[in-house]
C-alpha positions in Angstrom: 0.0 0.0 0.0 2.5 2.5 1.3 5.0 1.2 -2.2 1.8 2.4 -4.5 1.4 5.3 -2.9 5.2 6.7 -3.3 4.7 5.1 -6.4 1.8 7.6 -7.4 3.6 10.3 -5.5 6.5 9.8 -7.4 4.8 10.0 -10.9 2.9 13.3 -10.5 6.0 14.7 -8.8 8.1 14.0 -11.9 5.5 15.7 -14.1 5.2 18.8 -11.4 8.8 19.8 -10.7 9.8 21.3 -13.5 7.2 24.0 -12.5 8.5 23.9 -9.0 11.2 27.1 -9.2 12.9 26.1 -5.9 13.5 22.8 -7.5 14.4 24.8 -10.7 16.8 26.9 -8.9 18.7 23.9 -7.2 18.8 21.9 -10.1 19.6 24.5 -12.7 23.4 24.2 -12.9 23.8 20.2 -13.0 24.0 20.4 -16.3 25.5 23.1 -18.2 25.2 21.6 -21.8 21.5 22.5 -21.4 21.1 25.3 -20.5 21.4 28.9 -22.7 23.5 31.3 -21.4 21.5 34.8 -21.6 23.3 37.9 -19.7 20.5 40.1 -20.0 16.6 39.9 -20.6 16.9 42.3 -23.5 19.2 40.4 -25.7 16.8 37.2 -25.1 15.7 37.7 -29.4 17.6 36.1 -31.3 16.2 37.6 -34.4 14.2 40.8 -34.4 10.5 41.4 -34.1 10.3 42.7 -38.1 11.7 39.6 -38.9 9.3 37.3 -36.7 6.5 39.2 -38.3 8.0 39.2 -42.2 8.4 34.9 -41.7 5.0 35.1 -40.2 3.0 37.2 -42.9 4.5 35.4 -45.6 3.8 32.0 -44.3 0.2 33.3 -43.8 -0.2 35.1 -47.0 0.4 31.5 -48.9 -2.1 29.4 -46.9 -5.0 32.0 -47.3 -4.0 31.7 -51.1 -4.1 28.1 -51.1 -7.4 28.0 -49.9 -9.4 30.8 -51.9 -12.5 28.9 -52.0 -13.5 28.8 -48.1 -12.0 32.5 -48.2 -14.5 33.3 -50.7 -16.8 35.1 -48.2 -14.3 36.5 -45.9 -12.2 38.0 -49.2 -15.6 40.0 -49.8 -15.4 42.3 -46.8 -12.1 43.6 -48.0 -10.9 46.2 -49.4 -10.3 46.2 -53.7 -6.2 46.4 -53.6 -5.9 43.8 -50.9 -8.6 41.5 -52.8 -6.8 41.2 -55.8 -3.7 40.7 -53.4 -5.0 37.6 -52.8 -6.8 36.6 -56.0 -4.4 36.8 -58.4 -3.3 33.3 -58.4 -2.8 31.7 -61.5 -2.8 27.8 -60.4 -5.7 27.5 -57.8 -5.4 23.9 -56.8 -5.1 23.2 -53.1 -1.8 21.9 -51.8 -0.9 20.7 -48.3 0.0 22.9 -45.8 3.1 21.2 -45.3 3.5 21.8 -49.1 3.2 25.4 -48.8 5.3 25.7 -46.4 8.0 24.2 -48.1 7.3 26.9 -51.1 7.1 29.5 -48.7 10.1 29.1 -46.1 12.0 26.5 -48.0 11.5 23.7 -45.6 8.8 21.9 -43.8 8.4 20.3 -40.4 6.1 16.7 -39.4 5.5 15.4 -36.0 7.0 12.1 -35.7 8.4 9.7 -33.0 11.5 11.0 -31.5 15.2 9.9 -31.9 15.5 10.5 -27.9 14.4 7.1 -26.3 10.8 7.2 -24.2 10.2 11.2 -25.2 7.3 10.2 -27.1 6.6 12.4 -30.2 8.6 15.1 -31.3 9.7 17.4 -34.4 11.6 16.5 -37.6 12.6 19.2 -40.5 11.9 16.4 -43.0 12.3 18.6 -46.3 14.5 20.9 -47.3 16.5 23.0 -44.7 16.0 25.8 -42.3 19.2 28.3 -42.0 19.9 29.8 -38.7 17.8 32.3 -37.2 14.5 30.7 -38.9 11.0 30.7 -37.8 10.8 27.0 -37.1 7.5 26.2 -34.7 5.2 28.0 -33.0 3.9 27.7 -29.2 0.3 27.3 -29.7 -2.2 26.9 -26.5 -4.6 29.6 -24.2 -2.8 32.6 -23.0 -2.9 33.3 -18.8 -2.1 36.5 -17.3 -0.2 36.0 -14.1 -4.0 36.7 -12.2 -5.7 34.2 -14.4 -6.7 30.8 -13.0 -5.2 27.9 -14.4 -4.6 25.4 -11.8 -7.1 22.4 -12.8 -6.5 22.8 -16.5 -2.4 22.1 -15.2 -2.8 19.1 -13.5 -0.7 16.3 -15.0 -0.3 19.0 -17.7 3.5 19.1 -19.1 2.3 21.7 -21.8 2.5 24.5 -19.3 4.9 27.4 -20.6 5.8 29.8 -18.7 7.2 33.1 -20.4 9.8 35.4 -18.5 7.2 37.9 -17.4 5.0 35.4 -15.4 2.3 35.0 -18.4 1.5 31.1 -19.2 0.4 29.4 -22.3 -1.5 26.1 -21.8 -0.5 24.0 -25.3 -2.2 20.9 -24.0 -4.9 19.9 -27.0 -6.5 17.3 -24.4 -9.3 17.7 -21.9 -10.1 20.9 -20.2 -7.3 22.5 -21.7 -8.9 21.4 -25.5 -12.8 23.0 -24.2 -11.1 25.8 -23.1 -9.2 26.8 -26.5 -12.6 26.0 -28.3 -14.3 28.8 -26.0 -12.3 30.9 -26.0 -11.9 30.8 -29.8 -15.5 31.0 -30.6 -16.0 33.8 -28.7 -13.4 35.8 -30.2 -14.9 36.9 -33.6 -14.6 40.2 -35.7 -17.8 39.8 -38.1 -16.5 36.8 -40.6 -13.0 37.3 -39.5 -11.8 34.7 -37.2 -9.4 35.7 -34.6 -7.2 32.3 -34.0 -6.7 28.8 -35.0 -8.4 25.6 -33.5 -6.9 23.1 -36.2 -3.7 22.6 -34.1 -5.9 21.0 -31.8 -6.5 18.4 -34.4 -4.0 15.8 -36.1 -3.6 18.0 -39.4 -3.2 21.5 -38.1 -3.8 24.4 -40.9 -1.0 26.6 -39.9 2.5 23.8 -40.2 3.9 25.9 -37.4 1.7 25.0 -34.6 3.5 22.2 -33.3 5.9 24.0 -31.1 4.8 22.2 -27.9 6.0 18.7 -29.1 9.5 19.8 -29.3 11.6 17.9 -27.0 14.1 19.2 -24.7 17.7 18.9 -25.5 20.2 16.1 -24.0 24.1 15.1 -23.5 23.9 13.4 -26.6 21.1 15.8 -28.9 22.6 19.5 -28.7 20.1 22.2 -28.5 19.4 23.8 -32.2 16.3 25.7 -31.1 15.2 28.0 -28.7 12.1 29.6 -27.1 11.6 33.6 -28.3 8.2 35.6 -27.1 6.5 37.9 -29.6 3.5 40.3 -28.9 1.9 40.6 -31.8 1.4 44.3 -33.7 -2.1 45.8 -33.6 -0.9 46.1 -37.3 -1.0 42.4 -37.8 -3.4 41.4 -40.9 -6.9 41.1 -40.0 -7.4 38.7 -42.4 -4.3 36.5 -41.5 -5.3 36.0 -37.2 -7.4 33.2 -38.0 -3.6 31.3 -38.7 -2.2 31.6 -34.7 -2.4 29.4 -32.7 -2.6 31.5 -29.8 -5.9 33.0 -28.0 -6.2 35.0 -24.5 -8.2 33.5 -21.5 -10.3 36.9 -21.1 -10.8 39.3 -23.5 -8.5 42.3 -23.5 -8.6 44.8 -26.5 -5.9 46.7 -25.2 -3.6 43.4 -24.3 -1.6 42.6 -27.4 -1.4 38.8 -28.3 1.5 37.0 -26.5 3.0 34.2 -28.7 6.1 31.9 -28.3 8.4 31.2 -31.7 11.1 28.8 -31.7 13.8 30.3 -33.4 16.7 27.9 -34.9 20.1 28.1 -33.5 21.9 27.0 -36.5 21.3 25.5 -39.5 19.1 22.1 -38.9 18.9 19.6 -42.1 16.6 17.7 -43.5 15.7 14.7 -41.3 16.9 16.6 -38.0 15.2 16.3 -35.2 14.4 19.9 -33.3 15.5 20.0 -29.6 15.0 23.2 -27.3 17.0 24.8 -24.7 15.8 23.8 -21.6 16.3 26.6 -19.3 17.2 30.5 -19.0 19.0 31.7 -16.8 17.8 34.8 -16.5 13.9 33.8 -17.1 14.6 31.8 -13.3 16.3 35.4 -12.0 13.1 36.9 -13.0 11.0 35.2 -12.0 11.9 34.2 -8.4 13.4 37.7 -7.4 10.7 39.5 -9.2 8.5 37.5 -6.6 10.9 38.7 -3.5 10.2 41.8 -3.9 6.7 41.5 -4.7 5.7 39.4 -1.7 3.4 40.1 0.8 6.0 40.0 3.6 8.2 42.3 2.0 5.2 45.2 1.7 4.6 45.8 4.8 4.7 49.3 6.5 8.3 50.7 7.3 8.0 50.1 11.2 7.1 46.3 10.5 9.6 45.4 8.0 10.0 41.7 7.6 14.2 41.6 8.2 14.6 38.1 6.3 13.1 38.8 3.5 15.2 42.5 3.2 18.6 40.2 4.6 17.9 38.1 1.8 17.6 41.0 -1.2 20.1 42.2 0.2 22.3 39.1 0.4 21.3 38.9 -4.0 22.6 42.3 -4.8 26.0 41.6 -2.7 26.5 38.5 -5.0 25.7 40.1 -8.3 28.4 42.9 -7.1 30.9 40.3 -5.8 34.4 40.3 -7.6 35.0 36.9 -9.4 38.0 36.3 -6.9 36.1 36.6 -3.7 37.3 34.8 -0.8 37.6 31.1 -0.4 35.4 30.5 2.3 32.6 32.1 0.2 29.9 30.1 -1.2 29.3 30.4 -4.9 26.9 33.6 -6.2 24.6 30.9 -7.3 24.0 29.1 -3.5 23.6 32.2 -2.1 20.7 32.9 -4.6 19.1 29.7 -3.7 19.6 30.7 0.1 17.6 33.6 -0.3 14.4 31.3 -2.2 14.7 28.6 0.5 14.7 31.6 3.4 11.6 33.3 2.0 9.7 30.2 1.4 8.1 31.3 -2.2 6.8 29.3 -4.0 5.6 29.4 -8.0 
């Protein structure tokens, strides 16, 4: 009895901790070969926004030409110049998406089962080849605001990504997760004009990209050739190209712009190459846990009430980002004492 119940214990923990961030924090630094090395938050992007947007637009533009017949209705309620944008294609047979990707980017990506043993499905480039700095997959899933509930759609949910600013996107396309998309999808509508894309939650997604959430994380032996890079997309974005992302917000926000999640290649990855993603930043952890410190309750309180670990612990952070790199001996490395000061506040995610 007591064996089955570690057992179970032991399952749902292995599928939790990697949300956990004091686990994060302890573990982070095992293994170096998986991790990406970022100094700052603002040199995170790899490749600039304009880009991002240019590899997205012209994916997008070739899928809504490919499929001018169910466009018929929705082509109507735009303006002359950008009808005839669209229209003036001379061969009008329908190819695969995968197909016109391939035209488009010059390579195109399948799910498949992955060359890492017991990781399930992953991604293959399995035409043509994508150069570094390329638009490879796309994060696709509900957005959550930081003070947006989301704890029973996460249980035993490994499709939980969390961005550097606290904002989550579910990319599970199972159970509550799937009814939520749906809803959320259906509700946001423009006239004809849909707003997002709910064929990712299918097995023959209409948008190529939207399989960023199978892409495994990298090993010793499979060296990372992808990584994670958050977009907010443009109010200027194509009205008649939203209904291609895969991305949707939990509650309606006008004024919020769309967060989504690229995976940008590394270098560049051949035909027949498996994608793998960096597993961790460095400073995405910082952020996030610090970020917390000084948001706490404990650490708000009025100046004659001042909570003394939590201010010991700031404290002891900014002495070890100032530290010289040949500080004393009998020191403890800059990252234990940043762990210290998690374990000593006792925040959790």
């Amino acid at each position: 009895m007591i064996k089955a119940l570690y057992k179970a214990f032991e399952v749902r923990w292995k599928s939790y901790r990697h949300r956990f961030v004091p686990w994060i924090a302890l573990n982070l630094q095992k293994n170096e070969r998986t991790l990406r090395q970022v100094k700052d938050r603002s040199r995170d992007k790899l490749v600039e926004d304009e880009e991002v947007l240019g590899s997205l637009v012209c994916l997008f533009t070739e899928l809504l030409k490919n499929d001018l017949k169910s466009q018929s209705e929705l082509l109507r309620f735009l303006p002359q110049a950008k009808r005839d944008k669209y229209t003036n294609v001379e061969d009008e047979t329908r190819d695969a998406p995968s197909a016109v990707m391939l035209n488009a980017l010059g390579f195109r990506i399948e799910r498949k089962r992955s060359s890492l043993q017991l990781a399930g499905t992953g991604v293959f480039v399995t035409r043509g080849r994508a150069p570094k700095g390329s638009i490879v997959a796309m994060y696709p899933g509900t957005i959550y605001q930081p003070d947006e509930p989301i704890f029973f759609q996460s249980i035993r949910n490994p499709f939980v990504f969390r961005c550097i600013d606290g904002v989550l996107i579910d990319g599970s396309d199972r159970a509550i997760s799937k009814i939520v998309y749906r809803s959320c999808s259906g509700r946001d509508r423009l006239g004809p004009f849909r707003l997002g894309d709910c064929s990712w939650l299918t097995s023959d997604p209409v948008n190529p990209l939207a399989v960023g959430q199978y892409v495994n994380n990298c090993s010793n032996e499979k060296a990372a050739n992808v990584c994670y890079q958050e977009y907010d997309v443009p109010e200027g974005f194509p009205l008649e190209l939203r209904q291609f992302l895969p991305n949707v917000n939990y509650r309606a926000d006008a004024q919020r712009p769309l967060r989504c999640v690229v995976l940008v290649s590394l270098r560049d990855i051949n035909c027949g190459t498996e994608e793998m993603n960096c597993t961790t930043y460095r400073t995405e952890l910082e952020n996030i846990v610090f970020k917390s410190i000084n948001t706490h309750p404990s650490s708000m309180s009025s100046p004659k009430k001042k909570n003394k670990t939590t201010e010991d612990s700031v404290h002891r952070y900014e002495e070890t980002t100032d530290r010289p790199k040949d500080r004393r001996p009998g020191n403890p490395p800059r990252f234990r004492m940043k762990v210290k000061a998690i374990l000593q506040t006792g925040l959790l995610p």
